[in-house]
N, C-alpha and C positions, 0 to 999 in steps of 0.2 A: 304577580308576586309582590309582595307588601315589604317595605322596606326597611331596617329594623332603624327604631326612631331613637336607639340609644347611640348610633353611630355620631361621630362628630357634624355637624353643618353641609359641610365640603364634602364627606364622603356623599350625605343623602342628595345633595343635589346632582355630584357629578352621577352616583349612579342612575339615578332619575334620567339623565338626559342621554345615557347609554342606554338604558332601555325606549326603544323605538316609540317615539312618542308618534298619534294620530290623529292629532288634531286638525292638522292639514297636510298639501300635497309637500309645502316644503319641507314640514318635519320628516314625512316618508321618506324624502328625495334624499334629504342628509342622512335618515336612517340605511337607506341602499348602499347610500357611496361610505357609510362608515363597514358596513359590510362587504362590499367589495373590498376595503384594506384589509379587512380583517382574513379576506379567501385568499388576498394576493400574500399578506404574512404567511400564513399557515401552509400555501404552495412554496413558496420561497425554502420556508424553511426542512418540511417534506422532502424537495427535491435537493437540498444541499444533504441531507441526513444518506441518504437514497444512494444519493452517486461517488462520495467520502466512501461508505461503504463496501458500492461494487468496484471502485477503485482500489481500496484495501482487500476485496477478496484476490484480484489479480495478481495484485502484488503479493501476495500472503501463494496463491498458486503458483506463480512464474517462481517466487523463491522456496520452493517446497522440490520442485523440479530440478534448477540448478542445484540446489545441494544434497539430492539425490546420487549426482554423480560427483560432485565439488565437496568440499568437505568444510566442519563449521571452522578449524582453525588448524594451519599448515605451520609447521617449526621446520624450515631448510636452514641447508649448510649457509653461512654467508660468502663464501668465498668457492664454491662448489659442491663438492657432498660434504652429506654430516658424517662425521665422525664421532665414535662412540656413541652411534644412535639406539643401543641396546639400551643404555645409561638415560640417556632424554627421555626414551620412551617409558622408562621403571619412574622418574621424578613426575612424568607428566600422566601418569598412571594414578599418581599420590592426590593428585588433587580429587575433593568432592562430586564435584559437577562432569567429572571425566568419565564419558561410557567407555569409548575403546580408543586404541591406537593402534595404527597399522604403518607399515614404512613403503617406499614409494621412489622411484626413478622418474624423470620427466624428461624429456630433449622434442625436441621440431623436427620432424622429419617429412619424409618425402613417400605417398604410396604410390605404386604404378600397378596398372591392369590392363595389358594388350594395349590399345593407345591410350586412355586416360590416367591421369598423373593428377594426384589431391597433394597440395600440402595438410599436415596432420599433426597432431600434438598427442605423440605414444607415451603412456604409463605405462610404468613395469609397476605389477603388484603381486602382493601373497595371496594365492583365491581361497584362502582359507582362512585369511585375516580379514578380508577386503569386507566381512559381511557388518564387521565389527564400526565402520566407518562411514558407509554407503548402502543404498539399495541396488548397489549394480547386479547383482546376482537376480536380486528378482525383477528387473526389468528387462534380463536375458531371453530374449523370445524364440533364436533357433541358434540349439547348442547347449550345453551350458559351460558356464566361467569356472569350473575345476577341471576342465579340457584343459587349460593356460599351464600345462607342468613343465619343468624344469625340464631345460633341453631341448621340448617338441617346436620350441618355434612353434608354436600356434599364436593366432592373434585373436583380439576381438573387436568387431566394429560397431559402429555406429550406424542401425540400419537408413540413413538419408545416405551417409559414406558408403556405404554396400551398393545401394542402388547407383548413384553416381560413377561408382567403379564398375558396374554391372558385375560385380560377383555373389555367389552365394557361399552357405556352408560346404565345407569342404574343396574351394579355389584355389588357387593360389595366388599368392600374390608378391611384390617384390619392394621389399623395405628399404627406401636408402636414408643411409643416418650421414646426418654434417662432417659426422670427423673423418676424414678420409685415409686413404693409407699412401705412406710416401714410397714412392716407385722412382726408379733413371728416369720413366716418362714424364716426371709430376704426380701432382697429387691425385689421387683415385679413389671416389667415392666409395664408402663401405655399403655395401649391398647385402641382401638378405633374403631367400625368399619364406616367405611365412604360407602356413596353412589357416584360410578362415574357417576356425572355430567355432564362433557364435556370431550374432550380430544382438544387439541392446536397442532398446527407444525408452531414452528418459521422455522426451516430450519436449525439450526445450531445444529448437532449433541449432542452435551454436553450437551443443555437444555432440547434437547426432550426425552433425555436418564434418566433425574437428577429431573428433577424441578416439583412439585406439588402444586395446589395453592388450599388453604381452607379459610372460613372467618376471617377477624381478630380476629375478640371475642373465634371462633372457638380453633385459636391456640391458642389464650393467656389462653384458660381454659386446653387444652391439656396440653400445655406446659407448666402452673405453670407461668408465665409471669403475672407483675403485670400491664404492659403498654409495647405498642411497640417496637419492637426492635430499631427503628429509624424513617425517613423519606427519603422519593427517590425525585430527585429533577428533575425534566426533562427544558432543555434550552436550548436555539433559534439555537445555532451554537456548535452544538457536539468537533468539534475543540478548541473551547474556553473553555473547562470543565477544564481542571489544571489551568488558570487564574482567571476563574469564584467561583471555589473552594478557592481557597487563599482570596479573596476577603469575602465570603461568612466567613470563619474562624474569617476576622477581624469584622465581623456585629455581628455575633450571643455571646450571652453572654453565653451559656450553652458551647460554644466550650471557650471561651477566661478564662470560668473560670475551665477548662477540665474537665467538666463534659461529652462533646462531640465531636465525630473527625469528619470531614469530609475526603470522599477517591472519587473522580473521577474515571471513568470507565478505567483510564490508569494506573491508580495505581492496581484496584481492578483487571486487565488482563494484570498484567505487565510482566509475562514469555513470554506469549502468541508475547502483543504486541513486546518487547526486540527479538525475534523468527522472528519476519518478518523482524523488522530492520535490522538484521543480512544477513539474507535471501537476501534482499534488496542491501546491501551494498558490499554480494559477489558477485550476479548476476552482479554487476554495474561493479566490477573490473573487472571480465573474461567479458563481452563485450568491454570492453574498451582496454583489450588485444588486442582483433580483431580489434580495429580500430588503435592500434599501430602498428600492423602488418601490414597492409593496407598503414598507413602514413610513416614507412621506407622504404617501397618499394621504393621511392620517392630518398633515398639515392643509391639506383646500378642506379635508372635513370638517377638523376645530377651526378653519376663519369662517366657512357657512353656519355653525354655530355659533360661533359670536357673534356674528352678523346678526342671525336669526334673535339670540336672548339678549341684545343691547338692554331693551328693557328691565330683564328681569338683574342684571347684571347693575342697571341702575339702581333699582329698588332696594338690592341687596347692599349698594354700598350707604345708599341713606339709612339702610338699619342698622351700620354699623362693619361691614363686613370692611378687612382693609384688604387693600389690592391684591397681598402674599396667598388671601384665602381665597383670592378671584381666580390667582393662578393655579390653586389646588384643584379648583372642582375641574378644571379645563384638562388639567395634568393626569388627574386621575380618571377622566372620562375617556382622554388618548390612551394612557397607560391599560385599563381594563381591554379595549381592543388589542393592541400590540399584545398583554399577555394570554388572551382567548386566542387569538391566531397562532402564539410560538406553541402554546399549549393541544391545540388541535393539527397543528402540524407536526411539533415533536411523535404525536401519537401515532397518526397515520404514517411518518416518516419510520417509527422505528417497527411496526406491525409490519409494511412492507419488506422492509431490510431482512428483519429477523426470515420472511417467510417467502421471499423472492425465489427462491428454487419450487416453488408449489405456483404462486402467482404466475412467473413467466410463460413456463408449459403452459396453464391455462391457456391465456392470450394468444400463443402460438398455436395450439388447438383452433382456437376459437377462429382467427384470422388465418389459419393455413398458412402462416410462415417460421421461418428458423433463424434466430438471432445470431445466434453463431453459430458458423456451419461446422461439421462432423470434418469435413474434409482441409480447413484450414487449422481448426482448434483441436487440441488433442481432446479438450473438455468440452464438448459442445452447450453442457450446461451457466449460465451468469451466474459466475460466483459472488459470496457476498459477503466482506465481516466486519461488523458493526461495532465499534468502536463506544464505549460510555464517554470517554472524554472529549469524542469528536461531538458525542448528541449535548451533552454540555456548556461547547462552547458554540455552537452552532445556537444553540438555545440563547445564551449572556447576550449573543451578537445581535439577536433578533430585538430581543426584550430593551436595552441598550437604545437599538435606532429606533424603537417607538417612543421612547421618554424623548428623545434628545428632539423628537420631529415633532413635541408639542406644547418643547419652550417656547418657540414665538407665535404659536397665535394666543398660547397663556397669558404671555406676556401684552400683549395685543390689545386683552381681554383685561388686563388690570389694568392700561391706560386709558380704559374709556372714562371719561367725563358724566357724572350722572345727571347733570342741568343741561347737556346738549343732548344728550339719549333718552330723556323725558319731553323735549322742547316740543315733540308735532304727536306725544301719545294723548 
C-alpha cells in the first residue's frame, strides 16, 4: 500500500515504520511485538466492553424483579398513616410521568405453621388497584390475588415463604402482628389465622423469602391502623424516580407541610444499590489495568525502534528535521497502534455484548456446560446491556494510555545526537 506523498514528513515516515517493514529479522521481531500490543489493546478493551455490559444486564434484571414487587416511589405518613391519602393520591395522579397509584399498609410481623415461625413483612393492598403499581398479579402462580377480599383473611405468600412454612394453597396459617392486646395478665399478642390464598415468585430472593400480602381493610384491622400506611406511585421511566420524587415533594401539600415523605426505590435499596456501584467501579479499574498493560507494551516497541532507526533518525535531523518532528513520527507510529487496537476491540467488544444471548448458548452447546444454572438463577440465560457511554469511555481510556505510553521513547528519540549515531555507520 503506497503512501500518500502529500501527507506532511512525520506522518509518511511514522506510517512507514508501522507498516511491518522486512528487511530483516529485527524489523519482523519489532513488527511482532508492535502487534502483540496491539492484540493485548484490543483484548483489554473487548473484555472491559463485555463485562460493564453483562454487569449492567444483572443489574438492569435484579432491578426489573425488585420492583416488580417494590414500587418506583412510596409517599408514607411521616408520623404513622397518611392521612387524607385520597388527596395525595388525586395531586400525585397530576403529575406527567405518573402511570398509577395505589394505597398500601405495612407492619413486621410474625407467620407460624405447626412448628415453623418466619418473621415477614405483611402488605395490606387493593387487588384491584395493586395491578396499576406492580406485577404481583402476574407473577401469582397458585391462586389468584383477587382472592385477598375484604374480610376473607386470605393471605398471599411468597412461594420460598410457602415452602419454608410447608404450606400450600388453601392452609392455614397463623398471623401474629406486634401490637398486642392489653389483658390483667399483660400484654397478648394479636393473633390471626389466615387462609393461604395464592403463593407469588417475583424471582428476587429477599421478597419471596419476606413479603406477604393481605387486604387493606384486612391489615388496617389487624394492625390497629387507622388509614394506610401511605401510597406506591408507579412511573413511565424507572431511571427518572429521584427526579420525579423531588418534583412530586414540591406538589403535594401533606409532604410540604411534613405531614409526608416521599423515598424512591434508590433511596429505599440504597446499600443494595451503593453495592453494585462499588462493584462497578472496581471491576472498571482492574480491566482497565489490563488494557494499561496492554497499551505500555507500546513503550519496549518504540525504544526497539529507536534503537533500530538511530540512523535514519540521524539523517533526518542533518536535513533539517527538529527534534518536536522526531517526536511526531514516534508519537504517531504508537498512537496508530493504540488506535487500531481501541478500534478493533471496540468492534469485537460491542458485536459480542450486543449478541451474547446467541454467542453464549453456542459455547455452552458446544462445551456441554451451563453458566448459570436453572436451578440457582431464575434467568438461566447472561444477560447483557450495553451502555454507549460506557463503549466511549472505555474507548478515551484506551486511546489515552497509548499516547501517553509513547512520550518517552519519542522523547528518547528526539535526544539523540546525530554525530554519535553516524559515528560507526
Amino acid at each position: 500500500m503506497s503512501i500518500d506523498k502529500s501527507l506532511p514528513f512525520e506522518w509518511r515516515v511514522g506510517l512507514r515504520y508501522t507498516r511491518a517493514g522486512r528487511r530483516n529479522s529485527r524489523n519482523r521481531f519489532i513488527s511482532f511485538i508492535s502487534l502483540i500490543s496491539m492484540a493485548g489493546i484490543a483484548l483489554g478493551v473487548a473484555a472491559l466492553i463485555i463485562i460493564m455490559s453483562i454487569m449492567n444486564g444483572f443489574q438492569k434484571d435484579v432491578l426489573d424483579r425488585m420492583l416488580s414487587v417494590m414500587v418506583h416511589i412510596e409517599i408514607s405518613g411521616s408520623q404513622g398513616g397518611l392521612q387524607h391519602w385520597q388527596q395525595v393520591a388525586e395531586q400525585t395522579s397530576r403529575h406527567s410521568e405518573v402511570r398509577g397509584v395505589a394505597p398500601y399498609v405495612v407492619s413486621q410481623a410474625m407467620l407460624m405453621h405447626g412448628g415453623a415461625m418466619r418473621g415477614v413483612v405483611v402488605r395490606g393492598i387493593l387487588p384491584e388497584q395493586e395491578p396499576k403499581v406492580s406485577d404481583l398479579a402476574a407473577q401469582t402462580k397458585l391462586g389468584r390475588l383477587g382472592d385477598l377480599e375484604t374480610g376473607s383473611f386470605n393471605i398471599a405468600l411468597g412461594a420460598d415463604l410457602a415452602r419454608s412454612l410447608g404450606v400450600r394453597t388453601g392452609d392455614k396459617v397463623t398471623l401474629i402482628a406486634p401490637q398486642g392486646q392489653v389483658t390483667p395478665a399483660g400484654i397478648i399478642p394479636r393473633m390471626r389465622q389466615f387462609n393461604v390464598a395464592a403463593t407469588f415468585e417475583s424471582g428476587h430472593y429477599q421478597y419471596d423469602t419476606t413479603l406477604a400480602f393481605i387486604h387493606l381493610e384486612d391489615g388496617q384491622r389487624m394492625f390497629r391502623s387507622d388509614g394506610p400506611s401511605g401510597v406506591r406511585v408507579k412511573i413511565e421511566d424507572l431511571h427518572r424516580a429521584p427526579q420525579v420524587a423531588a418534583e412530586l415533594s414540591a406538589m403535594i401539600d401533606s409532604v410540604k407541610n411534613g405531614d409526608a415523605v416521599v423515598k424512591d426505590w434508590s433511596q429505599q435499596n440504597r446499600t443494595w444499590f451503593a453495592a453494585v456501584q462499588v462493584e462497578k467501579k472496581m471491576m472498571f479499574i482492574i480491566l482497565a489495568m489490563v488494557i494499561a498493560v496492554a497499551a505500555f507494551n507500546l513503550v519496549s516497541t518504540l525504544i526497539m525502534t529507536v534503537t533500530e532507526k538511530q540512523a535514519d533518525i540521524a539523517i533526518l535531523r542533518t536535513l533539517g528535521a527538529s527534534p518536536f518532528s522526531i517526536m511526531k513520527i514516534f508519537m504517531i507510529q504508537g498512537g496508530l497502534v493504540g488506535l487500531l487496537g481501541t478500534a478493533i476491540g471496540l468492534l469485537g467488544g460491542v458485536l459480542v455484548a450486543l449478541n451474547i444471548s446467541v454467542i453464549v448458548p453456542f459455547f455452552e452447546r458446544l462445551f456441554g456446560f451451563q453458566i448459570l444454572s436453572s436451578e440457582l438463577f431464575v434467568n438461566s440465560t447472561l444477560p447483557s446491556d450495553m451502555h454507549w457511554p460506557d463503549v466511549l469511555v472505555v474507548s478515551a481510556i484506551a486511546v489515552v494510555l497509548a499516547f501517553v505510553a509513547t512520550l518517552y521513547p519519542s522523547r528518547r528519540a528526539s535526544l539523540i545526537n546525530p554525530a554519535e549515531a553516524l559515528r560507526y555507520e
